[in-house]
Z-matrix of the N, CA and C atoms (Angstrom, degrees):
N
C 1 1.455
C 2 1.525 1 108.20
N 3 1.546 2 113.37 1 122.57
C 4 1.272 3 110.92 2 -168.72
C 5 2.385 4 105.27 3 -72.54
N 6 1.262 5 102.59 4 168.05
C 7 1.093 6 91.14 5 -158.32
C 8 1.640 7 126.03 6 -83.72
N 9 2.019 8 96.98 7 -7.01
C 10 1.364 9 105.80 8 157.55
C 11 1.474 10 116.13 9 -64.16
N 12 1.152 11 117.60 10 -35.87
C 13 1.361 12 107.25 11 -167.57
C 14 1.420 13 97.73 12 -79.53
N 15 1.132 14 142.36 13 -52.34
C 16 1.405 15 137.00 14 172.87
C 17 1.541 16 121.80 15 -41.56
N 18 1.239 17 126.98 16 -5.64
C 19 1.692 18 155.61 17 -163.91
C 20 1.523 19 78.44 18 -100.59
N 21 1.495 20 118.71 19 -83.55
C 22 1.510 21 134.17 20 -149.07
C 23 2.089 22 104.68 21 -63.95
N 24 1.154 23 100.36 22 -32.12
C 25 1.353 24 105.59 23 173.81
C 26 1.956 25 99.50 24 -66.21
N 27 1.293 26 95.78 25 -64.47
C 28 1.718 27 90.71 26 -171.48
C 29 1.421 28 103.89 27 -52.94
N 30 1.014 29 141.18 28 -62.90
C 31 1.296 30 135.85 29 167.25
C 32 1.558 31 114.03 30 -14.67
N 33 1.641 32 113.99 31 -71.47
C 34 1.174 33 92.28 32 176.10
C 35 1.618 34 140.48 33 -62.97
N 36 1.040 35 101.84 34 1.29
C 37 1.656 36 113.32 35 -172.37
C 38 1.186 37 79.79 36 -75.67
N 39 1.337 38 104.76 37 -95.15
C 40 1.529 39 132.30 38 -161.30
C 41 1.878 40 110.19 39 -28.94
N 42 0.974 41 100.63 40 -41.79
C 43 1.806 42 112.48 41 -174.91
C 44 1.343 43 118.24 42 -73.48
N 45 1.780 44 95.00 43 -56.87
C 46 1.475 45 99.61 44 -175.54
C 47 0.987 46 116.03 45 -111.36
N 48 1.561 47 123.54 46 -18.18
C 49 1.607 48 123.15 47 -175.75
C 50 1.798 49 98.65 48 89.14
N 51 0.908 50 96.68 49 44.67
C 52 1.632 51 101.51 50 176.23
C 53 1.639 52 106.49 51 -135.21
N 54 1.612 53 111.35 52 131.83
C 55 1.122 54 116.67 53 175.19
C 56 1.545 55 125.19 54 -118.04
N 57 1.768 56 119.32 55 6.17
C 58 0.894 57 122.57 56 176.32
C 59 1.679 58 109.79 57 -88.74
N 60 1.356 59 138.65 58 169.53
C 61 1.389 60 134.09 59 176.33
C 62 1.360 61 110.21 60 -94.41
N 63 1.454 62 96.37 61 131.12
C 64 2.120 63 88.69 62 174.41
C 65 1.424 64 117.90 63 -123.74
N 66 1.185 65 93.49 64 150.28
C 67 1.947 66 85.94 65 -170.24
C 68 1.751 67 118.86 66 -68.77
N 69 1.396 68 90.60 67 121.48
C 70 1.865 69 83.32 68 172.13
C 71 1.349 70 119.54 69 -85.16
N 72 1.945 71 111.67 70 162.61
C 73 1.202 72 107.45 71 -142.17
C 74 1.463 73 84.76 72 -101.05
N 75 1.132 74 143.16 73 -169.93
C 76 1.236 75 155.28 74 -176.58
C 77 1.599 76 114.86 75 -121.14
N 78 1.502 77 105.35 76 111.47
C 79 1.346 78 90.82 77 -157.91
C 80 1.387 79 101.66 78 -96.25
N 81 1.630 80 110.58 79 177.02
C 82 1.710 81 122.88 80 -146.50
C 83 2.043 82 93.01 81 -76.85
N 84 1.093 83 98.60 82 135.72
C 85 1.663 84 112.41 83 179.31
C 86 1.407 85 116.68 84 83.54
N 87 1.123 86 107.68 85 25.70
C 88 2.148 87 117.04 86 161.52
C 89 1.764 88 98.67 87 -124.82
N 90 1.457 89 100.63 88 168.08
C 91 1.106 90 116.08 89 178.27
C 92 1.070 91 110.49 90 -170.30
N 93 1.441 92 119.06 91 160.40
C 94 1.430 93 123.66 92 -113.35
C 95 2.494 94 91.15 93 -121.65
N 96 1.149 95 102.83 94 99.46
C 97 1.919 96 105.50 95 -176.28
C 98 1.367 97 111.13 96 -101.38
N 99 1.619 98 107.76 97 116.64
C 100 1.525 99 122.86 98 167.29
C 101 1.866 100 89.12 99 89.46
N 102 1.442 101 134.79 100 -20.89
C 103 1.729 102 111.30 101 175.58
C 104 1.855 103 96.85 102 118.91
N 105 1.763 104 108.77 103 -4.78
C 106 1.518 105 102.97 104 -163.18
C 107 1.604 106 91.97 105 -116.41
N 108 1.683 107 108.30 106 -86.64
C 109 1.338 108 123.79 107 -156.78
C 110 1.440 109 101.39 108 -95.94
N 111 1.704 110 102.25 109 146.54
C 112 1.187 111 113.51 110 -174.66
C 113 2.131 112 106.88 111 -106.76
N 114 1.434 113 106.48 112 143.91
C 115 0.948 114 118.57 113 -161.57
C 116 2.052 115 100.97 114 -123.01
N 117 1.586 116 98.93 115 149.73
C 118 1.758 117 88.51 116 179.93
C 119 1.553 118 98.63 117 -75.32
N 120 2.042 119 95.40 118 161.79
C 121 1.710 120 95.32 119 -178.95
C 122 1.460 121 93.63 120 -98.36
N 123 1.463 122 139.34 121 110.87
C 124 1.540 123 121.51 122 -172.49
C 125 1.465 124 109.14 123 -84.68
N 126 1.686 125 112.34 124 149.42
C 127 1.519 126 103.35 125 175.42
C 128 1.046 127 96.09 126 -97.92
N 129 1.338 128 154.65 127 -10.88
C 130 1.140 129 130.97 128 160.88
C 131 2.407 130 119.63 129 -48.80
N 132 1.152 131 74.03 130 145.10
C 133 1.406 132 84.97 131 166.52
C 134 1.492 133 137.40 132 -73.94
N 135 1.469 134 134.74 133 -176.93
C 136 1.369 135 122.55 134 175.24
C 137 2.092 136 111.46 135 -67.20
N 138 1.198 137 117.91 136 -11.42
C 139 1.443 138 124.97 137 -156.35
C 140 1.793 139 97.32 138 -74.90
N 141 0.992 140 108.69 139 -59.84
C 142 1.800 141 99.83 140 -177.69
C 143 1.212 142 95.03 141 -100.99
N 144 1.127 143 158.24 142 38.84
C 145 2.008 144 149.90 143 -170.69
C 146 2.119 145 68.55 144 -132.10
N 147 1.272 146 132.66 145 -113.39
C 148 1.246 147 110.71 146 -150.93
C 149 1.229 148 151.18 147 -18.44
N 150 1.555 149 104.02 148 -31.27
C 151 1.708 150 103.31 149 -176.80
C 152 1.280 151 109.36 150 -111.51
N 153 1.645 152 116.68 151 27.28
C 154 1.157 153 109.30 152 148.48
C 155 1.330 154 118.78 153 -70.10
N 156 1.583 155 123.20 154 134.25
C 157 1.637 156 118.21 155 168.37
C 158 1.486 157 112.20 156 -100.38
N 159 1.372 158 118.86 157 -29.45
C 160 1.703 159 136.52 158 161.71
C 161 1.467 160 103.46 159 149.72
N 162 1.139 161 85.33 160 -168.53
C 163 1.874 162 101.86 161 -155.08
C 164 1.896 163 106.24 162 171.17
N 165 1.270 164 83.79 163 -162.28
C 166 1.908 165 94.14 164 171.18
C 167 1.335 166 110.33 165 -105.12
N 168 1.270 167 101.69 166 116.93
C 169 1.593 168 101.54 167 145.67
C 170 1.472 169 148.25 168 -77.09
N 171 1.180 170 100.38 169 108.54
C 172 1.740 171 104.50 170 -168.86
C 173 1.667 172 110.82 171 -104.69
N 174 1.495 173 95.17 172 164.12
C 175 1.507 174 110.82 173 -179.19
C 176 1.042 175 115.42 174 -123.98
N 177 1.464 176 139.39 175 114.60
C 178 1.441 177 123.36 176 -177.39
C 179 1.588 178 107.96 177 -131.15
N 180 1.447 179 104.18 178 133.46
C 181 1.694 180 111.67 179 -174.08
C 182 1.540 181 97.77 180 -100.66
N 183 1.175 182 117.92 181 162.73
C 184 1.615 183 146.32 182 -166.12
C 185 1.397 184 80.44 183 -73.50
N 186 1.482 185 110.95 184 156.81
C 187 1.303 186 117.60 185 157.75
C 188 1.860 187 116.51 186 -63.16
N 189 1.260 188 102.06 187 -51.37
C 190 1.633 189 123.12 188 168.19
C 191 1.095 190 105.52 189 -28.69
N 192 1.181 191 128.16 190 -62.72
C 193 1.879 192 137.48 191 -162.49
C 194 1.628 193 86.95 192 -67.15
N 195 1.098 194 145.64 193 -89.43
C 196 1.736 195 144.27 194 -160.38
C 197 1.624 196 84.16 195 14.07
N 198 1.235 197 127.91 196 -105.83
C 199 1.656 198 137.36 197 -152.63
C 200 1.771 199 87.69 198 -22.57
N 201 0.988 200 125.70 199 -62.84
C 202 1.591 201 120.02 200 -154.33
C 203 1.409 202 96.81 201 -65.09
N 204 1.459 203 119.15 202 -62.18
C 205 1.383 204 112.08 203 -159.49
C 206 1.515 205 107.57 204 -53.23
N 207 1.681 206 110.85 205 -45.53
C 208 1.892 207 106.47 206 -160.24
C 209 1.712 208 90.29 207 -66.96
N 210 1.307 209 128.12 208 -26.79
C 211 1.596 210 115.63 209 163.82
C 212 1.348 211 126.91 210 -46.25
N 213 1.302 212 99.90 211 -47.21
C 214 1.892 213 111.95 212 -170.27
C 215 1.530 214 94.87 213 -70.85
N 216 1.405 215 133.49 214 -53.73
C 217 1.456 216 127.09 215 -178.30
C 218 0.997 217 124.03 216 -84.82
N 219 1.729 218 118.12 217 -0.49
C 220 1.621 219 86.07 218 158.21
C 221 1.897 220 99.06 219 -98.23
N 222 1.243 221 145.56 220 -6.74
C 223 1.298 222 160.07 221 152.23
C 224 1.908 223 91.82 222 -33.83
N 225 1.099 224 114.80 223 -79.52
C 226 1.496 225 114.10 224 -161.92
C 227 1.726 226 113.41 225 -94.91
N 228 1.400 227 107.18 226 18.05
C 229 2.142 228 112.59 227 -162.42
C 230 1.895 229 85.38 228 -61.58
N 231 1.430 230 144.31 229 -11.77
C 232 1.005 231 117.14 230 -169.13
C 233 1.214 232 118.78 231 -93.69
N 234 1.689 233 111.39 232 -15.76
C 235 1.567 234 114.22 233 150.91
C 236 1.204 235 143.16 234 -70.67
N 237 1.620 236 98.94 235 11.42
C 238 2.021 237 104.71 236 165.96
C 239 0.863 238 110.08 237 -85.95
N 240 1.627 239 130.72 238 173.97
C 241 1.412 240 126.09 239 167.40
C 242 2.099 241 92.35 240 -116.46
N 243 1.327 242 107.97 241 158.59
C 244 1.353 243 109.91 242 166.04
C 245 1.151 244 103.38 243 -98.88
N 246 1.842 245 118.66 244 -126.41
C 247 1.764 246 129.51 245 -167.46
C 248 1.546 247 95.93 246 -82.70
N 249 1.155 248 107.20 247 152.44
C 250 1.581 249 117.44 248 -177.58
C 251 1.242 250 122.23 249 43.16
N 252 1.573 251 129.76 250 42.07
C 253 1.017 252 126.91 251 167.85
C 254 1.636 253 111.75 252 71.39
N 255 1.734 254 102.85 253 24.44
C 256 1.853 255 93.93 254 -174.29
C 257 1.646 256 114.50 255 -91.15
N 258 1.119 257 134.54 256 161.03
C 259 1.401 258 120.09 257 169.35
C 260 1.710 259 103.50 258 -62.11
N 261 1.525 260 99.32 259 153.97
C 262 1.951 261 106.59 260 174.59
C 263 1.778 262 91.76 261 -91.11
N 264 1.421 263 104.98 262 104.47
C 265 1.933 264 107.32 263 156.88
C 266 1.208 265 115.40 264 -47.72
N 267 1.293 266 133.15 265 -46.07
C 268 1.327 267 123.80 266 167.84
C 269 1.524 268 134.08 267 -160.41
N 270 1.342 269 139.50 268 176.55
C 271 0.821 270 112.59 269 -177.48
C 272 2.275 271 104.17 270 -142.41
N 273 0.983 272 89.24 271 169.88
C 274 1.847 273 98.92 272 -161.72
C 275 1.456 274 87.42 273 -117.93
N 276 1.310 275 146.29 274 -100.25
C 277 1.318 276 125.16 275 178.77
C 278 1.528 277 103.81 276 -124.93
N 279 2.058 278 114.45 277 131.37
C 280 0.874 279 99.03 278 -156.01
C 281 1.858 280 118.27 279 -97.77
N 282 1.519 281 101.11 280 28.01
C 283 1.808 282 100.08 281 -175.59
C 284 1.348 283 90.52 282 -122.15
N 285 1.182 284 150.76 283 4.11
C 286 1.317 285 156.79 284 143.89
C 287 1.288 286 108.28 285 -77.83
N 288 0.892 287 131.35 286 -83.02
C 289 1.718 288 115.81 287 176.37
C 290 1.354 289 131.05 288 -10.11
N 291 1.486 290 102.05 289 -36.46
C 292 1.356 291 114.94 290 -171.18
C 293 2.043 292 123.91 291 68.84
N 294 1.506 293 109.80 292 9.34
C 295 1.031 294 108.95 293 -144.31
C 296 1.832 295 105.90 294 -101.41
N 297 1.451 296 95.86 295 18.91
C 298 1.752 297 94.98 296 -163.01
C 299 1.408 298 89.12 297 -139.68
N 300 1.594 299 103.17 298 147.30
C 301 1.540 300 122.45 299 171.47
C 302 1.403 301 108.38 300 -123.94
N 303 1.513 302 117.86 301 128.10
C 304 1.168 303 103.10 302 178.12
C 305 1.402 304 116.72 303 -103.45
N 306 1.594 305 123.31 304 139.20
C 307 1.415 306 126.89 305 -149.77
C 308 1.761 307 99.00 306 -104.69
N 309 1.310 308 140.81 307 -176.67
C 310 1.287 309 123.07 308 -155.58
C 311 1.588 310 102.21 309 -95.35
N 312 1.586 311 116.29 310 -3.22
C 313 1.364 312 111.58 311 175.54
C 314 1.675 313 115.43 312 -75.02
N 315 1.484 314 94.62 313 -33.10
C 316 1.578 315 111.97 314 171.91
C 317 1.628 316 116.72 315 -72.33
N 318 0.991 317 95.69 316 -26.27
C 319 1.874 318 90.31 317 164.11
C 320 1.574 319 126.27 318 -94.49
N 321 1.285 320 102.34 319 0.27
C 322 1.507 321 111.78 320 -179.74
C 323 1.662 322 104.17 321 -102.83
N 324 1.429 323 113.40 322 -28.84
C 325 1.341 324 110.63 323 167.52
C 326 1.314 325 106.37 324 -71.76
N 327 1.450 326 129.27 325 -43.57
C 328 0.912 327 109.17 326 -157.64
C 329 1.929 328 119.65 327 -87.59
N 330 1.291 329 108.95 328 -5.21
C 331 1.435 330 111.78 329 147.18
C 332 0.881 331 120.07 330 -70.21
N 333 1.520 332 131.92 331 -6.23
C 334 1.546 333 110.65 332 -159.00
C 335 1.903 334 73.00 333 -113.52
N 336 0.870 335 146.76 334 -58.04
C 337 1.293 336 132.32 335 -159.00
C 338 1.934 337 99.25 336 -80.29
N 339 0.871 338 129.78 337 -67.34
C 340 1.562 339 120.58 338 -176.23
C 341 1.568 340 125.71 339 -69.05
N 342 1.662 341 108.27 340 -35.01
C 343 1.640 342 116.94 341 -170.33
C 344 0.922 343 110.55 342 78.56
N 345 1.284 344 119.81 343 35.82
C 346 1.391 345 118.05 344 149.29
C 347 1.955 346 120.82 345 -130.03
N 348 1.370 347 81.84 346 155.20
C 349 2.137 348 92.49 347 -176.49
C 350 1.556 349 106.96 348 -146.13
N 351 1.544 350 110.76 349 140.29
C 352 1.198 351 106.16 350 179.05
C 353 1.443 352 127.51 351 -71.70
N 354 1.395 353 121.97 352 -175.29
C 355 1.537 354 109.69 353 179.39
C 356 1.404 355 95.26 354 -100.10
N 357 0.992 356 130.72 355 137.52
C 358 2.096 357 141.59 356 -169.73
C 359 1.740 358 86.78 357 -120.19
N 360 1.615 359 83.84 358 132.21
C 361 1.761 360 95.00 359 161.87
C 362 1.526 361 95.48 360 -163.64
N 363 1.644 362 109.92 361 160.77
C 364 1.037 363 119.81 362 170.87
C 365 1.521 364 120.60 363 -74.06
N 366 1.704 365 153.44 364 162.76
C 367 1.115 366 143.50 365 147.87
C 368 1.546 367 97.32 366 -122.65
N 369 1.520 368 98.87 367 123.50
C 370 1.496 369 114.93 368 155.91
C 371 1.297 370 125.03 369 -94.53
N 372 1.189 371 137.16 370 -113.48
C 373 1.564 372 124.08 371 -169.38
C 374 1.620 373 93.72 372 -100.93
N 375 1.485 374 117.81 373 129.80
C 376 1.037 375 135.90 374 -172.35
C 377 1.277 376 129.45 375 135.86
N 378 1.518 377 111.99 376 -176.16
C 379 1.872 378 108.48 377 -179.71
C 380 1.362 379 89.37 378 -102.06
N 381 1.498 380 111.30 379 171.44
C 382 1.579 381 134.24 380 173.94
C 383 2.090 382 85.56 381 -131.32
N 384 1.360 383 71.29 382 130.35
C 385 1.786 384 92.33 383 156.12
C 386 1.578 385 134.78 384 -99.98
N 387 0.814 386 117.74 385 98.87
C 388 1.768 387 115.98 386 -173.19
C 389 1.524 388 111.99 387 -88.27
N 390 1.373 389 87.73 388 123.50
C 391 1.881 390 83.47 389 -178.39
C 392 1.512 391 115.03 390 -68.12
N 393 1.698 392 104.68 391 165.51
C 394 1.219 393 100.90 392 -166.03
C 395 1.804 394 115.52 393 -72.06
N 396 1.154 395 121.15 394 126.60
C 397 1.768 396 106.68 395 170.38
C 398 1.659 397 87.55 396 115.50
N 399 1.794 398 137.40 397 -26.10
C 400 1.545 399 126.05 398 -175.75
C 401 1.386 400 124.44 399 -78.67
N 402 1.302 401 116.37 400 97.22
C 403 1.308 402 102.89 401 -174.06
C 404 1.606 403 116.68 402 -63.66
N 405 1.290 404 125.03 403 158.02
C 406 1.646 405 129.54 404 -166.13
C 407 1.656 406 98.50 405 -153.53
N 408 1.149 407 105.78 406 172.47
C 409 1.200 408 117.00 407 -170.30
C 410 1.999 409 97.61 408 -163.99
């Protein structure tokens, strides 16, 4: 059993109290390489996607969005994991804490239930400025 799926099983125990496996859905803008792993579909073109060599990837939400997001995480805080893979018991405020990453299933829910998505860009050699009040990750 590969070890995502062994992740998604504990999850459901632990979350929902469910021990059977259920199929996850595939959310809108991945697609599916070789029948296994899913990869992003980018709309960008070949013109800035090649000469990237790497950097950081960042996420940055509108100042505006805050009300939705600290909604959506404290709504779903029992699908993070903290240290060692433990469930988070609870949470006090969850974009101050600093204690949650959101992974691309969590940003696809969370457009699809609020309408909102962060702005994603690469940083190569240099600073990034974050405005004041945007949470990022």
């Amino acid at each position: 059993m590969k070890l995502k799926e062994r992740h998604h099983v504990q999850d459901l125990k632990e979350i929902f109290g469910m021990k059977k496996k259920v199929d996850r859905v595939q959310p809108a803008g991945y697609s599916t390489q070789n029948g296994t792993s899913s990869a992003r579909v980018s709309k960008l073109e070949d013109s800035s996607v090649e000469d990237v060599q790497g950097g950081a990837i960042w996420d940055v939400f509108w100042r505006e969005d805050v009300p939705k997001l600290r909604d959506y995480l404290n709504k779903h805080f029992r699908e993070f994991r903290h240290i060692h893979c433990s469930p988070v018991p609870r949470v006090v405020d969850p974009i101050h804490n600093q204690s949650f990453s959101l992974t691309l299933d969590h940003k696809s829910k969370l457009k699809a239930e609020y309408g909102i998505e962060p702005w994603i860009f690469v940083q190569k050699l240099g600073a990034v400025l974050i405005p004041a009040g945007c949470p990022y990750q």
